[in-house]
C-alpha positions in Angstrom: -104.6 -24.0 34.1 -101.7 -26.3 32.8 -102.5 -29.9 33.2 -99.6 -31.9 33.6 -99.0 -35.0 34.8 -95.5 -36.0 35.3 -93.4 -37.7 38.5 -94.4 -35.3 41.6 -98.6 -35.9 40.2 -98.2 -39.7 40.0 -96.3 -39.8 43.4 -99.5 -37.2 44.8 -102.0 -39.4 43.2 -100.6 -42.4 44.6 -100.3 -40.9 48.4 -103.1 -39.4 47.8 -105.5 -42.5 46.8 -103.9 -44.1 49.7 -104.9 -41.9 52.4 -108.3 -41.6 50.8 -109.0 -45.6 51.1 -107.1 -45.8 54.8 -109.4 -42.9 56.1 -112.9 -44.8 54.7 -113.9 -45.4 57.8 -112.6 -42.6 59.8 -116.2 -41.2 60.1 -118.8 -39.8 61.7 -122.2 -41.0 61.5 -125.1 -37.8 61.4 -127.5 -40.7 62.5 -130.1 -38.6 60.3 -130.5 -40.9 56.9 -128.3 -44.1 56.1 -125.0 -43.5 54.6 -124.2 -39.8 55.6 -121.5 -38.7 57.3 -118.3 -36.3 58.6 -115.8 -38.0 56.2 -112.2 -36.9 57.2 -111.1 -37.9 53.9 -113.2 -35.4 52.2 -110.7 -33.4 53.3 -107.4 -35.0 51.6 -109.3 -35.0 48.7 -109.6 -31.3 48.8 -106.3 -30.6 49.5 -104.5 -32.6 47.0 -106.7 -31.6 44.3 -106.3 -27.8 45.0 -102.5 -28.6 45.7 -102.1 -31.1 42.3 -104.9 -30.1 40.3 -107.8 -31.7 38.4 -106.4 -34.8 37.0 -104.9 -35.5 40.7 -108.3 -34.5 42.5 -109.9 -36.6 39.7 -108.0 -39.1 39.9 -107.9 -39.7 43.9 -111.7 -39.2 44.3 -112.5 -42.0 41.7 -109.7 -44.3 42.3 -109.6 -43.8 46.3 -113.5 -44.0 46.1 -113.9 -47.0 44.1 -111.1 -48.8 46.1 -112.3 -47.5 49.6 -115.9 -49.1 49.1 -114.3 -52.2 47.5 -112.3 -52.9 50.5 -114.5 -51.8 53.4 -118.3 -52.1 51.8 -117.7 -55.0 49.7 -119.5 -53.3 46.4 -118.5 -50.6 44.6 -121.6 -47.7 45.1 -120.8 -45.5 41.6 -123.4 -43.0 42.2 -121.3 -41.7 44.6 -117.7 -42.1 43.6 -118.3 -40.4 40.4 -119.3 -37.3 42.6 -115.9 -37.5 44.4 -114.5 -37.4 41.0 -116.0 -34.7 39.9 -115.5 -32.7 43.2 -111.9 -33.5 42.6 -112.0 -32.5 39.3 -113.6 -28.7 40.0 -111.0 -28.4 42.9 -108.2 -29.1 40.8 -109.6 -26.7 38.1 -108.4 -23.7 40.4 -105.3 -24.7 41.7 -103.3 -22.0 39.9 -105.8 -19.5 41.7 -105.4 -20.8 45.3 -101.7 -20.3 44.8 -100.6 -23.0 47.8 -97.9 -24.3 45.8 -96.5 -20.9 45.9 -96.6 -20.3 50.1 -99.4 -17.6 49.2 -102.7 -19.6 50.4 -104.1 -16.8 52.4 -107.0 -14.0 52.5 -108.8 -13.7 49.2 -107.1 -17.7 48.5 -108.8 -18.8 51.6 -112.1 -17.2 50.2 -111.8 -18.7 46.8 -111.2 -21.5 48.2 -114.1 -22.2 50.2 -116.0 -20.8 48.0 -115.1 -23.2 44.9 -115.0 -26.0 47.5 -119.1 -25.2 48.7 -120.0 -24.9 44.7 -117.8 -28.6 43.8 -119.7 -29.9 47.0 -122.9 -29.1 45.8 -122.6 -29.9 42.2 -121.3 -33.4 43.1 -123.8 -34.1 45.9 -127.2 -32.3 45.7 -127.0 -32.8 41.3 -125.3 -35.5 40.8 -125.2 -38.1 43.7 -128.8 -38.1 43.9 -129.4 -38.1 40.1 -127.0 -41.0 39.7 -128.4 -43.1 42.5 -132.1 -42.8 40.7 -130.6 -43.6 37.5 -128.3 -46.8 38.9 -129.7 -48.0 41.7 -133.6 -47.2 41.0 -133.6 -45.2 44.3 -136.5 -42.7 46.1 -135.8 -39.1 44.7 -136.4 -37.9 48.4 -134.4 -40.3 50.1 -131.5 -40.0 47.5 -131.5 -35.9 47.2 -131.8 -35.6 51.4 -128.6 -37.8 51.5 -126.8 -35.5 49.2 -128.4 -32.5 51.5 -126.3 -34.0 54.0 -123.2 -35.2 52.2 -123.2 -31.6 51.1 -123.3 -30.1 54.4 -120.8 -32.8 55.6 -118.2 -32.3 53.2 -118.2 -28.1 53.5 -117.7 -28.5 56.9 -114.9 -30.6 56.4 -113.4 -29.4 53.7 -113.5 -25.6 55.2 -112.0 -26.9 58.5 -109.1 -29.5 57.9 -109.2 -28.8 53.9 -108.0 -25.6 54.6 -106.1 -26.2 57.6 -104.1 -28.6 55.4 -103.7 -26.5 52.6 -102.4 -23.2 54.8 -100.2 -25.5 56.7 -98.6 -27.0 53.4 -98.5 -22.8 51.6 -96.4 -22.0 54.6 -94.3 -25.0 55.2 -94.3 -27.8 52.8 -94.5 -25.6 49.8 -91.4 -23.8 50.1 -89.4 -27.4 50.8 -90.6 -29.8 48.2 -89.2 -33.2 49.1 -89.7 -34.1 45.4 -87.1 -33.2 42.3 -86.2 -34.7 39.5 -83.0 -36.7 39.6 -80.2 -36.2 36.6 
């Protein structure tokens, strides 16, 4: 895993964040328990941290996270942007191994993938979502761990659909055609 961070990272950090905060509210609601959701941008965070790696996936799910419940919520709820982080983070951690960057995103990739992307999921929502909101906000252990039960479920479904849609889409096209170099 190299972690670097020059031009093409702050540029997919940046378009990244923003997409993250613009798709907020493009939900939808389970109806189950308060606060749970299909979040479509579950799925930009998946693909530009197993595109850009951890500091990019970190990066994006904090700062998008923050921003997105800033702007649209009015508070800041840390118990569950740190999560995003961390998925972020854990996604990023592999990107070498899901080889999208390199147009070979497919079979055994796919698999990793969605595997990595299930374990990330529920690291960062049925541990620590739940944990954080007791700690922070002094919430009920049930209601907190059966909302990251369903934030879990939420965000493999999303991320296994359009996460990996994106990401096969980009190995075969975008990958091969980078937009981005470095001027002399």
């Amino acid at each position: 895993m190299k972690l670097k961070f020059g031009v093409k990272e702050v540029v997919a950090t940046g378009i990244g964040t923003a997409l993250f905060i613009v798709l907020t509210n493009a939900q939808i609601p389970f109806g189950i328990i308060p606060n749970t959701a299909l979040q479509s941008r579950v799925a930009v965070l998946t693909f530009f941290s197993a595109v850009f790696g951890p500091i990019v996936g970190g990066a994006i799910g904090l700062i998008g996270h923050a921003l997105g419940d800033a702007i649209f919520y009015g508070s800041i709820y840390w118990s569950w942007v740190f999560p995003d982080a961390l998925f972020g983070i854990l996604m990023g951690v592999f990107a070498a191994k899901f080889a999208i960057k390199d147009g070979g995103f497919d079979g055994k990739a796919i698999a990793l993938f969605n595997v990595v992307q299930v374990i990330a999921n529920a690291l960062a929502w049925i541990l620590l979502a739940p944990v954080l909101d007791i700690l922070i906000y002094a919430e009920p252990a049930k209601k907190v761990f059966t909302q990251g039960i369903l934030a879990f479920i939420g965000n493999i479904i999303v991320a296994a659909v359009l996460g990996t849609l994106l990401a096969f889409a980009y190995s075969k096209i975008g990958a091969k055609s980078s937009s981005l170099s470095k001027e002399d």
